[in-house]
N, C-alpha and C positions, 0 to 999 in steps of 0.2 A: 555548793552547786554541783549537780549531775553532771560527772563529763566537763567539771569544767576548763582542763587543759584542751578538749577536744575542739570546744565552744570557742575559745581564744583562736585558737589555729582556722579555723574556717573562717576566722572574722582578717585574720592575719591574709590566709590566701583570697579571699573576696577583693582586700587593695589592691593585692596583686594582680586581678585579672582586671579589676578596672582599669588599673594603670596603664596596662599592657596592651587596653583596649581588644579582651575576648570579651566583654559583658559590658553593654551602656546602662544606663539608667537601674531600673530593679531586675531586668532581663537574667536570663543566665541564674544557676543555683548548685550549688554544694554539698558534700555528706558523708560523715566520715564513723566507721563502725567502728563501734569496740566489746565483743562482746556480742549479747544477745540484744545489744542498743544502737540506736544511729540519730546522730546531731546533726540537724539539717539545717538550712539557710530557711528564714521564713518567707514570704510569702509579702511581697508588695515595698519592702525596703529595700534599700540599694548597698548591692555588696560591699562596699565603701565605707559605709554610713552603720553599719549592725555592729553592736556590742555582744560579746557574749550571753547575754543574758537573753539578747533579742532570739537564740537559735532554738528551740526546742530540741526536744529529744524523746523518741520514739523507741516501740518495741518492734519487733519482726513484723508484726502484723499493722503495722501502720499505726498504734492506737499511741495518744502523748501520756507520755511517761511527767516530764518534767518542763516548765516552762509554760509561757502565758500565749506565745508568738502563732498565728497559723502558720504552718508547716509549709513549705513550698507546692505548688500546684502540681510537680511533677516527683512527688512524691512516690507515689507508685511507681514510675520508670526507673527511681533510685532502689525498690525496695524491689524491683525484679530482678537486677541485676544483682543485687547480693544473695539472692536466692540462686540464681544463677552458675554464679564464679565465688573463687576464694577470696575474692578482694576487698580490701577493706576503706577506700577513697571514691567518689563519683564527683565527678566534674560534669559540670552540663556548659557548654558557651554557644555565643550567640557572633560568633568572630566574622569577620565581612567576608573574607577569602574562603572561609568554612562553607557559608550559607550561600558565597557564589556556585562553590561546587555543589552542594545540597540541592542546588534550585533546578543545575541544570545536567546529573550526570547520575548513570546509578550506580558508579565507585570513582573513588580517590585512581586514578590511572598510577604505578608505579614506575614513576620518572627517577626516583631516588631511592639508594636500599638501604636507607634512612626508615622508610616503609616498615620496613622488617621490626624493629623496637617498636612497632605497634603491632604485632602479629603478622603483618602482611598486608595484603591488599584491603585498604581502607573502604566498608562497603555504605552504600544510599540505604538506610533504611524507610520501607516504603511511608507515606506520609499518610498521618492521621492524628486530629486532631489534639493539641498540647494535652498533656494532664490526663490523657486518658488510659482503662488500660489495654487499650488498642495501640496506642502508641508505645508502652510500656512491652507490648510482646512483638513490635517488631524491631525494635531496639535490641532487646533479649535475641532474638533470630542471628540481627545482623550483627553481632558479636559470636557467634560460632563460627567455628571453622579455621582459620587461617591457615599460612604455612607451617605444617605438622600435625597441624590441628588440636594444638594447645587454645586456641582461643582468642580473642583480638581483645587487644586493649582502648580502641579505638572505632568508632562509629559517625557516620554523618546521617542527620536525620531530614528526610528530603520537606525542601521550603520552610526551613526549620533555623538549621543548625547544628551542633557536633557535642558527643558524650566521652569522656576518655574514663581509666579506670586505673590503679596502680597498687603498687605493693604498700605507699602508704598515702597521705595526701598530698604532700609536694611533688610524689613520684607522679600520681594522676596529674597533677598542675601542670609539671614538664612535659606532658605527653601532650596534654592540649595545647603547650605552644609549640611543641612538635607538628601537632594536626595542625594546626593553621601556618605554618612553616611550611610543608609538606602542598596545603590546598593554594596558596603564595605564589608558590612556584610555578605550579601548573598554572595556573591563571595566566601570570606574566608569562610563561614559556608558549602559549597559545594567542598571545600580541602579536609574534613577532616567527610566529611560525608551525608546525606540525610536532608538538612533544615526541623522542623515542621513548619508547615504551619498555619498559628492560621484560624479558619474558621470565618465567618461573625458572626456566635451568639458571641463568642468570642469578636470580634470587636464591637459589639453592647453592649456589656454589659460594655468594656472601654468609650464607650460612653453615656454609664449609672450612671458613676462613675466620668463626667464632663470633658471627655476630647472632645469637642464637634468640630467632621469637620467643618471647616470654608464654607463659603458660597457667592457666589458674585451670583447677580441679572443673569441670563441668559437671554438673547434676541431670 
């Protein structure tokens, strides 16, 4: 089978994010490069529940290479973002503290320089319908930029949702429970009062002190 270590591991992290409750039902979906290939989650099954064989496996241009499964809906936001950055993992979740901020903020506010191992200031990208590639280029947008301007490894997509990315696919996995770590907090810190807002010298001085934004090549 194509990729079939790759195929295992996305079926291995899909428990995981059920479990963990970033993805209910078939919600939420996966994708992990190797090569001029990417195994994606398919399309209508529940991350929980997909055997390897259920993932297909694509070429750059979105076309199936290998496997029987339709390919997840947001396939093209997966396949912009590699075109995008050096990264080789996409995470998509559907997390409750995620989509609270999604719904209602056009960034993750940095309360915590925790921030910072997502690139920085976590951005709303603007909302447009799932699956499409309107949604796929401003997804693509709101991952540019961060502090130093290596790039964000992390994304909220408004009335949506959240994307993370990593240097492999567990590294993506922990970033999106970072992101919703992160959108958690603010939430609850906003119960019970006015969040501080740490400013950028702030941020930059944590960055002085070697907690250094990650970085993927931009095209």
């Amino acid at each position: 089978m194509l990729l079939g270590e790759e195929r295992a591991r996305l079926c291995a992290i899909g428990r995981k994010m059920a479990g963990t409750g970033l993805v209910s039902g078939a919600s939420g979906n996966i994708s992990v490069r190797a090569g001029d290939l990417v195994a994606v989650t398919p399309s209508g099954i529940m991350l929980d529940r997909m055997e390897a064989g259920d993932c297909p496996v694509l070429d750059l241009d979105g076309n199936l290479v290998d496997g029987e499964s339709v390919p997840s809906s947001e396939t093209p936001m997966h396949m912009a973002i590699y075109e995008a950055t050096g990264t080789t993992a996409v995470v998509h979740t559907h997390s409750t503290y995620g989509a609270v901020v999604a719904t209602t903020m056009t960034e993750l506010p940095p309360i915590h320089y925790n921030t910072l191992a997502l690139g920085g200031v976590v951005k709303v990208a603007e909302y447009a319908t799932y699956g499409t590639p309107e949604l796929a280029a401003n997804v693509r947008a709101a991952m540019e930029g961060g502090i130093g301007g290596g790039g964000m490894h992390a994304a909220l997509m408004a009335n949506h949702g959240g994307v993370t990315i990593g240097r492999d696919l567990e590294h993506a996995y922990e970033n999106a429970v970072l992101l919703e770590w992160l959108c958690g907090v603010y939430v609850r810190a906003r119960s019970i009062g006015e969040p501080r807002v740490l400013t950028e010298e702030e941020l930059l001085r944590v960055v002085e002190r070697g907690l250094n934004p990650p970085a993927y090549p931009r095209k």
